[in-house]
Backbone as CSV, one residue per row, in Angstrom:
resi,resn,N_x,N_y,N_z,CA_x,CA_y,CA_z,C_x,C_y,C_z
1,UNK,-13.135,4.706,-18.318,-13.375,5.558,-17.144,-12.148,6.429,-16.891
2,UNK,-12.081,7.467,-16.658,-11.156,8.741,-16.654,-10.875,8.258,-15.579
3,UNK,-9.594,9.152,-15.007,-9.138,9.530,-13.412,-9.765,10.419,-13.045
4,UNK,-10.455,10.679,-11.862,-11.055,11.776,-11.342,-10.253,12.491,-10.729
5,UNK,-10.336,13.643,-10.815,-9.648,14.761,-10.041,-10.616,14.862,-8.044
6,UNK,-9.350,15.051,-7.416,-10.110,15.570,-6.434,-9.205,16.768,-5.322
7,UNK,-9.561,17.011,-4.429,-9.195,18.092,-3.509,-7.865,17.656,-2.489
8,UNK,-6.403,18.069,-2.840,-5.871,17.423,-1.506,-6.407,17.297,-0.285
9,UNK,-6.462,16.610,0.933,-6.589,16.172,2.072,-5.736,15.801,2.888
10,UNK,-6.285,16.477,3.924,-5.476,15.487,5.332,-6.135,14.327,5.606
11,UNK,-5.448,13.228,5.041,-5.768,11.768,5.839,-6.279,11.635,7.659
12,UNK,-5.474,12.599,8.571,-5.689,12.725,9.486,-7.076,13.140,9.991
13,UNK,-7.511,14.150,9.459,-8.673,15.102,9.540,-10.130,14.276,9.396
14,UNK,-9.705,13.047,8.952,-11.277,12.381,8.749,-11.623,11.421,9.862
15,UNK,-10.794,11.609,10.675,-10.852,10.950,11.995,-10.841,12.155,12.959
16,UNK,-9.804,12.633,12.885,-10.226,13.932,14.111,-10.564,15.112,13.821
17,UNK,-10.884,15.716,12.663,-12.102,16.545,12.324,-11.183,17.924,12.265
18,UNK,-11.160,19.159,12.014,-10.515,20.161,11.336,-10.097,21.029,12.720
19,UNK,-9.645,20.558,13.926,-8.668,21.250,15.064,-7.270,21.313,14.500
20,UNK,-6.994,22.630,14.513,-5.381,22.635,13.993,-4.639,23.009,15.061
21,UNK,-5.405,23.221,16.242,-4.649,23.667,17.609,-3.058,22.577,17.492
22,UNK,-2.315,23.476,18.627,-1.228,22.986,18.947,-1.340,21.649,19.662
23,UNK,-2.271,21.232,20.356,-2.852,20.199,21.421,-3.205,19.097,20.341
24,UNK,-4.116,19.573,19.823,-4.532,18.330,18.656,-3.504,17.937,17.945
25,UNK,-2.936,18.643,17.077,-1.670,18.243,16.315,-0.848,17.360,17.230
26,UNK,-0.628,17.503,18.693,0.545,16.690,19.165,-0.244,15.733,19.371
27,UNK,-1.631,15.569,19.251,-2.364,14.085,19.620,-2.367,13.443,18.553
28,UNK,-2.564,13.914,17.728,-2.334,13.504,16.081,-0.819,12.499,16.129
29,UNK,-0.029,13.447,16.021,1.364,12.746,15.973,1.798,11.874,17.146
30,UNK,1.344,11.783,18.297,1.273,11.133,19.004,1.030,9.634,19.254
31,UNK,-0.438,9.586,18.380,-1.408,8.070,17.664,-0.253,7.929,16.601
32,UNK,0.099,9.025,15.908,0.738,8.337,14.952,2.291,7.407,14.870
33,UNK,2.557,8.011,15.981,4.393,7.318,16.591,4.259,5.994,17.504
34,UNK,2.708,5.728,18.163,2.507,4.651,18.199,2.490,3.896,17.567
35,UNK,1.409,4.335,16.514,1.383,3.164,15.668,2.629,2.689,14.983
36,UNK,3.534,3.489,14.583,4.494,3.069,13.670,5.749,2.545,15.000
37,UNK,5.541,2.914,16.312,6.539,2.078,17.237,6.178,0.187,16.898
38,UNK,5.066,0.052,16.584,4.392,-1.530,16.369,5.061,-2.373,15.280
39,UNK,5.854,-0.997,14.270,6.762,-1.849,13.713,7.942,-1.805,13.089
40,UNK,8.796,-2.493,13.372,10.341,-2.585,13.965,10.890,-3.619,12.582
41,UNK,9.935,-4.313,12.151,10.853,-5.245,11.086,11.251,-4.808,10.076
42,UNK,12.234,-5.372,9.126,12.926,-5.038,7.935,11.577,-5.634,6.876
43,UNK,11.150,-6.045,7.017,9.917,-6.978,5.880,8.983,-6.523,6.151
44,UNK,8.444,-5.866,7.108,7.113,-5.065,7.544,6.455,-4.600,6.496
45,UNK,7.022,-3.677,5.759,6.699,-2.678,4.756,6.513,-3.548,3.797
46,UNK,6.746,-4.724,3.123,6.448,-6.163,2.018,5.385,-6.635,2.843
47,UNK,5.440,-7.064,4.234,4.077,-7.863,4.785,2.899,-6.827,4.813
48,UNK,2.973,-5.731,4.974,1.801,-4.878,4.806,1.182,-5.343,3.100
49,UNK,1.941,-4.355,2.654,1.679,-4.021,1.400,0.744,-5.728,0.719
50,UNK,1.859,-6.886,0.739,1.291,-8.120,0.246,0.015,-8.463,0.850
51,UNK,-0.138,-7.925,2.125,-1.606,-8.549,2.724,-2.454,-7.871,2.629
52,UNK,-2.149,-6.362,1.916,-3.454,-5.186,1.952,-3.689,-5.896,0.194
53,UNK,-2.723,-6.188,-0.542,-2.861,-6.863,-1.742,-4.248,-8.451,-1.586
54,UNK,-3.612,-9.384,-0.817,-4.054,-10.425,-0.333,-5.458,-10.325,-0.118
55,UNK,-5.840,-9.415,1.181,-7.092,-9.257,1.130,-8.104,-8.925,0.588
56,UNK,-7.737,-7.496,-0.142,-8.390,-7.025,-1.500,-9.112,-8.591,-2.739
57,UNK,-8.197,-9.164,-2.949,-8.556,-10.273,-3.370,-9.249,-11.112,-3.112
58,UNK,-9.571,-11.293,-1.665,-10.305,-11.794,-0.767,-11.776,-11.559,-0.829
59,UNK,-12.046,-9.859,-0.820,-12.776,-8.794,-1.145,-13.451,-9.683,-2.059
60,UNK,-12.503,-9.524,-3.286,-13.178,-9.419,-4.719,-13.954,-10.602,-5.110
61,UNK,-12.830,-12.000,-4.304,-13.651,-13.014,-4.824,-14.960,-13.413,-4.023
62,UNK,-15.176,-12.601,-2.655,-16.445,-12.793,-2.197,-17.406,-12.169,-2.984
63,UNK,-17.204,-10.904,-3.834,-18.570,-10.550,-4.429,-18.693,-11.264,-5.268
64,UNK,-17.870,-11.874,-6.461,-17.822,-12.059,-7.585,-18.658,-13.493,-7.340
65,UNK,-17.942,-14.357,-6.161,-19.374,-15.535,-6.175,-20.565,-15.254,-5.694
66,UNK,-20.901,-13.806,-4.859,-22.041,-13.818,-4.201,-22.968,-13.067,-5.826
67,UNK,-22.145,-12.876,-7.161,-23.288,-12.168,-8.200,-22.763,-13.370,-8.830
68,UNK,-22.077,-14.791,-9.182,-22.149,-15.453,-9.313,-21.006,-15.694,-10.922
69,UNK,-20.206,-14.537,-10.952,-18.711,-14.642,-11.844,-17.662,-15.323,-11.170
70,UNK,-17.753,-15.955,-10.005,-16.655,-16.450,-9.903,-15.468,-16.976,-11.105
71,UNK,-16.337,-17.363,-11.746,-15.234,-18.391,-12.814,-14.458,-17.821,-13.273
72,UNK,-15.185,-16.397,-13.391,-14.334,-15.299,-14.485,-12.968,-14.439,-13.841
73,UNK,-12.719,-14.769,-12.642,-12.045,-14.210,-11.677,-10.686,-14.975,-11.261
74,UNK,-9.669,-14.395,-11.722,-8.562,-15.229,-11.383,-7.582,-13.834,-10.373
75,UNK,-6.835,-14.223,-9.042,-6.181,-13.216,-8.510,-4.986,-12.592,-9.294
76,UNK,-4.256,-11.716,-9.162,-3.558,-11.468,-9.663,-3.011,-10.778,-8.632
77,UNK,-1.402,-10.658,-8.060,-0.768,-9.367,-7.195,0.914,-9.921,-8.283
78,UNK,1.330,-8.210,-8.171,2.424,-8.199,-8.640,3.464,-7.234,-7.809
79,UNK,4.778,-7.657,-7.273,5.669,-6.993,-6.806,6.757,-7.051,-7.647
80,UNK,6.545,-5.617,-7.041,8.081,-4.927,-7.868,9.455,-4.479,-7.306
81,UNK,10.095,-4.942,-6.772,11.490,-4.806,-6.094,12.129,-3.937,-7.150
82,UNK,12.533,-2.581,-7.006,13.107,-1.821,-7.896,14.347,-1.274,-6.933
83,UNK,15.696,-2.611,-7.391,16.848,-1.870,-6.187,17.534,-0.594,-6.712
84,UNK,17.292,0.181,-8.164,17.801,1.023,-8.377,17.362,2.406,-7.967
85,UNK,15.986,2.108,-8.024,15.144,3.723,-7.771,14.195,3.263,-6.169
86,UNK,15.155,2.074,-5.638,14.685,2.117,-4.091,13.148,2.222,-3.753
87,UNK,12.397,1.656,-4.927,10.657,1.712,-4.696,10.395,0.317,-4.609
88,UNK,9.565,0.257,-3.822,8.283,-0.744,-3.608,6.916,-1.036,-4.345
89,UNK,6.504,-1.862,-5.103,5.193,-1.665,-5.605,4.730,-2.995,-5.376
90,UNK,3.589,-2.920,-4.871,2.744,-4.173,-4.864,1.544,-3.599,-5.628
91,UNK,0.971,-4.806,-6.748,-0.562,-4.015,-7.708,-1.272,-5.463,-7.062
92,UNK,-2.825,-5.133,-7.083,-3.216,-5.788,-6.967,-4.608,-6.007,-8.100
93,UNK,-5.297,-7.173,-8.448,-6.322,-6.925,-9.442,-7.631,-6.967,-8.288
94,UNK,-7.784,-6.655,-6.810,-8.956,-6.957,-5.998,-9.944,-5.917,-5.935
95,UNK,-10.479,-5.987,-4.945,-11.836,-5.003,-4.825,-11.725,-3.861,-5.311
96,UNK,-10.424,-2.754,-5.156,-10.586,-1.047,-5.186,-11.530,-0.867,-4.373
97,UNK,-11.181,0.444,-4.111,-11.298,1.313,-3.458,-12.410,2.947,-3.875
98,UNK,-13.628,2.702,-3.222,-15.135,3.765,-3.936,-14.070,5.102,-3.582
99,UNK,-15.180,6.068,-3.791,-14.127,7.088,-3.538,-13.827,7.588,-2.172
100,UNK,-15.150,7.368,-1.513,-15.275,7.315,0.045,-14.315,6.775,0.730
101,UNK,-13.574,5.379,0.326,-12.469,4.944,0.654,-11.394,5.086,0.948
102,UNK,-11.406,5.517,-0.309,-10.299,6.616,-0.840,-9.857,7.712,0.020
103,UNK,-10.799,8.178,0.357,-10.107,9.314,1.047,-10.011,8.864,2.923
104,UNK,-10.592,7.901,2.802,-10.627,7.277,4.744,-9.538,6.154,4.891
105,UNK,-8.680,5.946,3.737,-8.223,4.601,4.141,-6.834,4.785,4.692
106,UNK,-6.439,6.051,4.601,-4.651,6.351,5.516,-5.670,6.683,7.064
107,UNK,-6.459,6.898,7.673,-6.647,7.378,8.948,-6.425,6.425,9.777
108,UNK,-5.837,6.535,10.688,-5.716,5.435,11.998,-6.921,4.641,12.284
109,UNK,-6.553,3.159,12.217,-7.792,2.489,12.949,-8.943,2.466,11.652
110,UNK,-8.808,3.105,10.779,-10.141,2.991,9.547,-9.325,1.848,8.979
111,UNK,-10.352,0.831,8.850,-9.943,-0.788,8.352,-11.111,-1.034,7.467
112,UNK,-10.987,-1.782,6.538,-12.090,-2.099,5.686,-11.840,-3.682,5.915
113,UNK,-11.357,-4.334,6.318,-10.931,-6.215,6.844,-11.956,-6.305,8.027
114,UNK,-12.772,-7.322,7.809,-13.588,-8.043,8.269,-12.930,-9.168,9.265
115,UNK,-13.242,-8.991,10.381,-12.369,-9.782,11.180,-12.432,-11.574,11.159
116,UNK,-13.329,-12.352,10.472,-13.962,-12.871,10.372,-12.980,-13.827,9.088
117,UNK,-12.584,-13.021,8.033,-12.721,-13.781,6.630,-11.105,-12.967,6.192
118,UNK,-10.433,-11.867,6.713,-9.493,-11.286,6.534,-8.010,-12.077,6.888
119,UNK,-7.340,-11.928,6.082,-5.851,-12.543,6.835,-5.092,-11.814,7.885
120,UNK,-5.222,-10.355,7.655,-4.847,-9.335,8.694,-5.052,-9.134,9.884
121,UNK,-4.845,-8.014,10.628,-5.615,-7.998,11.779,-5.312,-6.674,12.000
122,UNK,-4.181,-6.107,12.101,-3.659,-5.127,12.572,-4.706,-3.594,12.478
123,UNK,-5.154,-3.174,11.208,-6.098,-2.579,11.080,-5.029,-0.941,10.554
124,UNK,-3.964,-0.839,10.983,-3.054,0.388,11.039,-2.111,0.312,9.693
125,UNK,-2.514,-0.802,9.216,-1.083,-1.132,8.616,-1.331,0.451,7.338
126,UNK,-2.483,0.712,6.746,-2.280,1.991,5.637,-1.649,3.338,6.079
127,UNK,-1.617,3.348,7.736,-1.794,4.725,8.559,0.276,4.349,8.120
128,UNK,0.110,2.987,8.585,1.997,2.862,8.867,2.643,3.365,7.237
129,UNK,2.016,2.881,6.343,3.071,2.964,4.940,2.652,4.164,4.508
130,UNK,2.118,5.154,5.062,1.629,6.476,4.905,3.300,7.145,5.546
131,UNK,3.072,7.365,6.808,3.887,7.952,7.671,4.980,7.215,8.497
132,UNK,5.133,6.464,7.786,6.274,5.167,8.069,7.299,5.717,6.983
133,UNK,7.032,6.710,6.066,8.015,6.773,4.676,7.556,8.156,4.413
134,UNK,8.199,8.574,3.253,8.266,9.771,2.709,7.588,10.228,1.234
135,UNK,7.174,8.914,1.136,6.726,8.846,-0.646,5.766,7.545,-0.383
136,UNK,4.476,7.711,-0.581,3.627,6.476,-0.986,2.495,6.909,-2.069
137,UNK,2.644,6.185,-3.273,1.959,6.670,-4.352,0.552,5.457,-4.268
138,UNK,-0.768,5.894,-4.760,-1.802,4.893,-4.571,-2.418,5.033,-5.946
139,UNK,-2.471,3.905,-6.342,-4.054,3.904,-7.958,-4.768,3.201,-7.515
140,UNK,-5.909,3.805,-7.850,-6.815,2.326,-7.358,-7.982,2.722,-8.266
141,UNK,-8.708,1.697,-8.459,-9.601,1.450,-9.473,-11.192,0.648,-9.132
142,UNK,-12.348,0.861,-8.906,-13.366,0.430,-8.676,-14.655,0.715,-9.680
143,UNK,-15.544,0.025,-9.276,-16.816,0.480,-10.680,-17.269,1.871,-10.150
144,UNK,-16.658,3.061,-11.117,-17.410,4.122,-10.545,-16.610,4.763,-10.603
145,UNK,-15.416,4.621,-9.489,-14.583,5.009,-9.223,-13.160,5.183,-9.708
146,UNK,-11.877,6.229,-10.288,-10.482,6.077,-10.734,-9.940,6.725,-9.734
147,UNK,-8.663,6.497,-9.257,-8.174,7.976,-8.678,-6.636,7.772,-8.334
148,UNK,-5.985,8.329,-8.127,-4.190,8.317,-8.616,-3.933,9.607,-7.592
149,UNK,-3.609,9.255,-6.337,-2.720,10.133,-5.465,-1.251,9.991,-4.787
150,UNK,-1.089,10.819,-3.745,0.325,10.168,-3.235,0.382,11.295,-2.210
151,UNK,1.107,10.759,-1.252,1.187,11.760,0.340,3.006,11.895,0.175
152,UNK,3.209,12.939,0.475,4.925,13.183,0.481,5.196,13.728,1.623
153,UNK,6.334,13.430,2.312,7.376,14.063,3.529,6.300,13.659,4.833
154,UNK,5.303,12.169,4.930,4.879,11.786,5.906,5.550,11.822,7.063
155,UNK,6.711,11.153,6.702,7.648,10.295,8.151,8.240,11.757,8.552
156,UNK,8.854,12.683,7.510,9.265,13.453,7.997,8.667,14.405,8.942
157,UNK,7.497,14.912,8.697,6.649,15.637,9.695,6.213,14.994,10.999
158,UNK,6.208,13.243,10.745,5.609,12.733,12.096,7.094,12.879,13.017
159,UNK,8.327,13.203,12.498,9.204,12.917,13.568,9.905,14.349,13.472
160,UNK,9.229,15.561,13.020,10.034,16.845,12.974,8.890,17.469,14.278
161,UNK,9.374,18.509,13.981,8.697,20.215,14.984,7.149,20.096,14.263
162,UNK,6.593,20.827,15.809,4.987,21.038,15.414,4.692,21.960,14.442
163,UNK,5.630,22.948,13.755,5.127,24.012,12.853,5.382,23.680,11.644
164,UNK,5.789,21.900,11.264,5.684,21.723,10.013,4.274,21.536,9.666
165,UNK,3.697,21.804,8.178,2.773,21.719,7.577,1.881,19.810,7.729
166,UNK,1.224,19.760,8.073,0.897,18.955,7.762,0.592,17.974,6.085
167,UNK,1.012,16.573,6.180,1.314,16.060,4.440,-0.219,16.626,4.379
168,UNK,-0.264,15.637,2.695,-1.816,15.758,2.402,-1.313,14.910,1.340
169,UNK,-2.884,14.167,0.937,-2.930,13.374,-0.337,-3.762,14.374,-1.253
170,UNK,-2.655,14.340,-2.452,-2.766,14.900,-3.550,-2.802,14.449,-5.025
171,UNK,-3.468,14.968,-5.776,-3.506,13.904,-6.964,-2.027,14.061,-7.739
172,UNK,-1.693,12.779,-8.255,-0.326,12.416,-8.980,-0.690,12.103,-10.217
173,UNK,0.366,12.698,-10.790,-0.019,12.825,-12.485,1.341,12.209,-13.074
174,UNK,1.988,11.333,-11.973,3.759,11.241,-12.759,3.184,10.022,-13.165
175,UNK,4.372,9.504,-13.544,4.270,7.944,-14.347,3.880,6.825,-13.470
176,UNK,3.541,6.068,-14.101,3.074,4.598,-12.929,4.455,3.817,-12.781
177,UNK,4.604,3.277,-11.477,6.128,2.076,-11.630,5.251,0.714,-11.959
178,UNK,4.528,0.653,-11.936,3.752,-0.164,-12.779,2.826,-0.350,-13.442
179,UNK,2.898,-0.198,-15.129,2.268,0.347,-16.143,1.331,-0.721,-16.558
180,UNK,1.551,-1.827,-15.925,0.615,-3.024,-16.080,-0.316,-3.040,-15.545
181,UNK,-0.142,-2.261,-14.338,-1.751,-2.031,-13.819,-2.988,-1.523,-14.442
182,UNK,-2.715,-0.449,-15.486,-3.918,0.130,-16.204,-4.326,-1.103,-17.141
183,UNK,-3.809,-2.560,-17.339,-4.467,-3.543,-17.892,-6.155,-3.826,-16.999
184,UNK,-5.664,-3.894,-15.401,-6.532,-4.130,-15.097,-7.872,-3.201,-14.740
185,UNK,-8.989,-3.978,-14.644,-10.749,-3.167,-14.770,-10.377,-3.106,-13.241
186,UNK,-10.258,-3.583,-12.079,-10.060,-2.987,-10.335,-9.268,-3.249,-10.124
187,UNK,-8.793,-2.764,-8.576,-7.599,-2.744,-7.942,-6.989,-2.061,-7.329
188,UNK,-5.549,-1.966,-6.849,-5.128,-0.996,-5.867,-3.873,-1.062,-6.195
189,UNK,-2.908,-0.075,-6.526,-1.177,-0.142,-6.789,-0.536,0.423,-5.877
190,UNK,0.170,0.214,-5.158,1.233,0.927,-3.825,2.313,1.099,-4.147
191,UNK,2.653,2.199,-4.377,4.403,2.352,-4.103,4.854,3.065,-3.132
192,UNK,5.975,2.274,-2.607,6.893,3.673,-1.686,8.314,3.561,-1.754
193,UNK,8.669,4.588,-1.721,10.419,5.139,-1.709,10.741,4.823,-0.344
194,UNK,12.394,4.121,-0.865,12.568,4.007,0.639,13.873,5.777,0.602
195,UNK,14.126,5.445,2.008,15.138,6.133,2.560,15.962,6.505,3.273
196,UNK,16.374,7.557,3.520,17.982,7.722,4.944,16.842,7.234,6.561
197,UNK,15.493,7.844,6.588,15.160,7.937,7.359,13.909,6.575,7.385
198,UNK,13.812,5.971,6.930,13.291,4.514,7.158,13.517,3.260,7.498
199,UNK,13.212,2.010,7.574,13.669,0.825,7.588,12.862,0.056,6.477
200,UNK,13.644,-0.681,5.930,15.047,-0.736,5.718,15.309,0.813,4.589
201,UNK,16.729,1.419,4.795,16.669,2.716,3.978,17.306,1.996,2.803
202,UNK,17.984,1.239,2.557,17.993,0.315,0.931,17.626,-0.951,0.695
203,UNK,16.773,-0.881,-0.105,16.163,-2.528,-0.611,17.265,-3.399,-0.730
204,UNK,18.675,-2.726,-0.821,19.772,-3.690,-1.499,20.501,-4.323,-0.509
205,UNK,19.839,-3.808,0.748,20.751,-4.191,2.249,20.602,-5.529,2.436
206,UNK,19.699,-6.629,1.359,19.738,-7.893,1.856,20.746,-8.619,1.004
207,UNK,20.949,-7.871,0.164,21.995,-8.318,-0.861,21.604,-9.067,-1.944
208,UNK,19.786,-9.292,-1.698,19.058,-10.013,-3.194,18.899,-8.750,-4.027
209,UNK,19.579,-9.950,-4.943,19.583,-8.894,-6.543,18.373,-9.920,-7.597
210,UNK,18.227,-11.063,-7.254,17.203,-11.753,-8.220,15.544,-11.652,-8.019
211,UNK,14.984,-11.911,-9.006,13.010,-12.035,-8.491,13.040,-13.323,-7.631
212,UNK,14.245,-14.390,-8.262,13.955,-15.979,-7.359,14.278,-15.254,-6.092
213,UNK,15.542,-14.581,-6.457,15.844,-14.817,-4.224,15.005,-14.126,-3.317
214,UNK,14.394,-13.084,-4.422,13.231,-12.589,-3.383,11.773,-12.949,-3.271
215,UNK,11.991,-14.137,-4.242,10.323,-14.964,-4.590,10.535,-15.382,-2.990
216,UNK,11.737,-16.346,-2.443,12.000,-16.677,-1.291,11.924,-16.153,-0.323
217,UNK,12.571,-15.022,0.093,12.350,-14.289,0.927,11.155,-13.985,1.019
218,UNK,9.991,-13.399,0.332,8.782,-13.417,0.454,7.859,-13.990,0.682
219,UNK,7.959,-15.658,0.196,7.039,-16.740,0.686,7.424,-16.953,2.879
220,UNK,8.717,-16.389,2.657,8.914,-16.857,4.303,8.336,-15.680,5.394
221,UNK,8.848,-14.113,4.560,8.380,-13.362,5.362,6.954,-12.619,5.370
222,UNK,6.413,-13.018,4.553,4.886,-12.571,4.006,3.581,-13.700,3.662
223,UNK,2.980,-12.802,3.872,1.557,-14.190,3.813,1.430,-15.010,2.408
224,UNK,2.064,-14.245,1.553,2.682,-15.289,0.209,3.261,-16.556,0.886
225,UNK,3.622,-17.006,2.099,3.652,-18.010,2.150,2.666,-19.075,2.629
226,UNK,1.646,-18.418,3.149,0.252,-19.116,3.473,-0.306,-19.131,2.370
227,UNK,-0.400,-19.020,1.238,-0.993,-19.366,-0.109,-0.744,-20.886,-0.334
228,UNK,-2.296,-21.522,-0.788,-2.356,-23.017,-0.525,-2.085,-22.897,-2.198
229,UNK,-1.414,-24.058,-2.257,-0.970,-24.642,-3.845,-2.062,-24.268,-4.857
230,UNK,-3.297,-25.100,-4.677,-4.178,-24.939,-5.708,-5.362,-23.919,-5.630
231,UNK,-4.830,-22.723,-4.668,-5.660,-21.594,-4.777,-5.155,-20.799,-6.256
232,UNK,-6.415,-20.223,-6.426,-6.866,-19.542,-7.729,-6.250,-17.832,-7.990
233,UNK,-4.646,-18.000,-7.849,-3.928,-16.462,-7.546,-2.471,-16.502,-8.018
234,UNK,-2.177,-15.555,-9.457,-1.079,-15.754,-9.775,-0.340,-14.637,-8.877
235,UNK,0.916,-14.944,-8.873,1.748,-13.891,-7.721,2.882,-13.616,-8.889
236,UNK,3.722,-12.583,-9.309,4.626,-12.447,-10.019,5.109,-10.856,-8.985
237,UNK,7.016,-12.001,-9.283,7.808,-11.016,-8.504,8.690,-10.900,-9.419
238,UNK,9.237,-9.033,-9.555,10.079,-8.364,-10.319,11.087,-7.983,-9.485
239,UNK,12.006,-8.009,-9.529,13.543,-7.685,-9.208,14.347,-6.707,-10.409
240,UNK,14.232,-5.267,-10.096,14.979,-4.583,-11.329,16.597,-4.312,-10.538
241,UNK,17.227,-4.248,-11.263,18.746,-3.922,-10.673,19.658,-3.462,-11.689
242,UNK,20.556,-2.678,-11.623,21.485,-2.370,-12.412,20.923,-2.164,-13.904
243,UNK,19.944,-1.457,-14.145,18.985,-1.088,-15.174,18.663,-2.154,-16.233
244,UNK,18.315,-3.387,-15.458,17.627,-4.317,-16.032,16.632,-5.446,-14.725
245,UNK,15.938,-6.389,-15.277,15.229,-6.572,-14.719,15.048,-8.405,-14.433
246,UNK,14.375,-9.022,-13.751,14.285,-10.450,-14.163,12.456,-10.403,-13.256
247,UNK,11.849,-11.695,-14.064,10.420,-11.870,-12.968,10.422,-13.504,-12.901
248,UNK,9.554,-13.781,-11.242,8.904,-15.286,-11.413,8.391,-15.210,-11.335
């Protein structure tokens, strides 16, 4: 299955519809400085990402027993701590994303988590790693569906002057930070750059340089630590540093 090409977009626009007035725009950015006032932690941006991973999986293994492959279905999420080039990647092997999705899933308040069966709750968390940062790259993969975008200078426009341009998701044609993902048939890959103007603006500010010390840090600050022993989900964490790498 190819990558499909599609049309940049405003993530925004599929919620509040094509007003470019001066009024709308400040309501726009407005929802949007809320939402991202909600979060203040240094691990935020890992607890998102791992639980939009988490659930997806969640996703997947409900269809797969309701057509009756369970067996054939093992989880898979992989993080990538890259302290040299300051990126984030969480891949996941779960549901993906149709294309409809695709284009609704940065809008405020558009949640695909079932309140019911989801680990999440928040519902904002895609709107936050959108415009929480400056760089968030997405692959995602479903039956039907390929598609490879990325939104640039989010954070910056939500906290500059009203006559900046609004971002847009656009298709990305650069390299994957994780090339292991095209192993898998579904799924979803996240990356984001950190920076001067984020939290945390260096991955290296905790001073873990290993995959162990941040296997740790992650089981404490992320729902990787609610993972029961003999659930059916490998987790592998990469730590690159000083142009080499280690995983657990």
């Amino acid at each position: 299955m190819t990558i499909e090409g599609f049309s940049p977009f405003d993530p925004l626009k599929v919620k509040a519809g094509s007003d470019d007035s001066i009024a709308a725009t400040r309501a726009r950015k407005r929802e949007i400085e809320n939402i991202l006032s909600s979060y203040v932690g240094w691990y935020d941006p890992f607890g998102e990402l791992v639980q939009n991973a988490l659930d997806a999986i969640d996703k997947r293994r409900e269809e797969e027993k309701a057509q009756g492959t369970s067996s054939n279905y093992r989880g898979d999420i992989r993080v990538i701590i890259d302290l040299d080039e300051n990126l984030l990647t969480v891949s996941d092997n779960g549901i993906g994303m149709t294309g409809e999705q695709f284009q609704k899933f940065l809008a405020p308040n558009f949640s695909f988590k079932e309140v019911r069966t989801s680990r999440g709750h928040k519902g904002v968390g895609a709107t936050y790693l959108a415009y929480g940062f400056n760089s968030l790259r997405v692959y995602t993969m479903a039956p039907g569906h390929r598609a490879r975008g990325r939104i640039l200078n989010a954070r910056n426009w939500t906290i500059g002057e009203l006559d900046l341009e609004p971002p847009l998701v656009e298709p990305d044609a650069g390299a994957m930070h994780d090339p292991e993902f095209e192993n898998n048939t579904r799924g979803t890959s996240l990356t984001l750059r950190f920076d001067e103007t984020t939290t945390p603006g260096k991955l290296s500010w905790m001073g873990a340089k290993t995959a162990e010390t941040w296997a740790t840090l992650l089981r404490v600050k992320t729902g990787l630590g609610a993972l029961q022993p003999l659930e059916d989900l490998r987790c592998t964490i990469i730590c690159v540093s000083g142009g080499g790498g280690d995983a657990v």
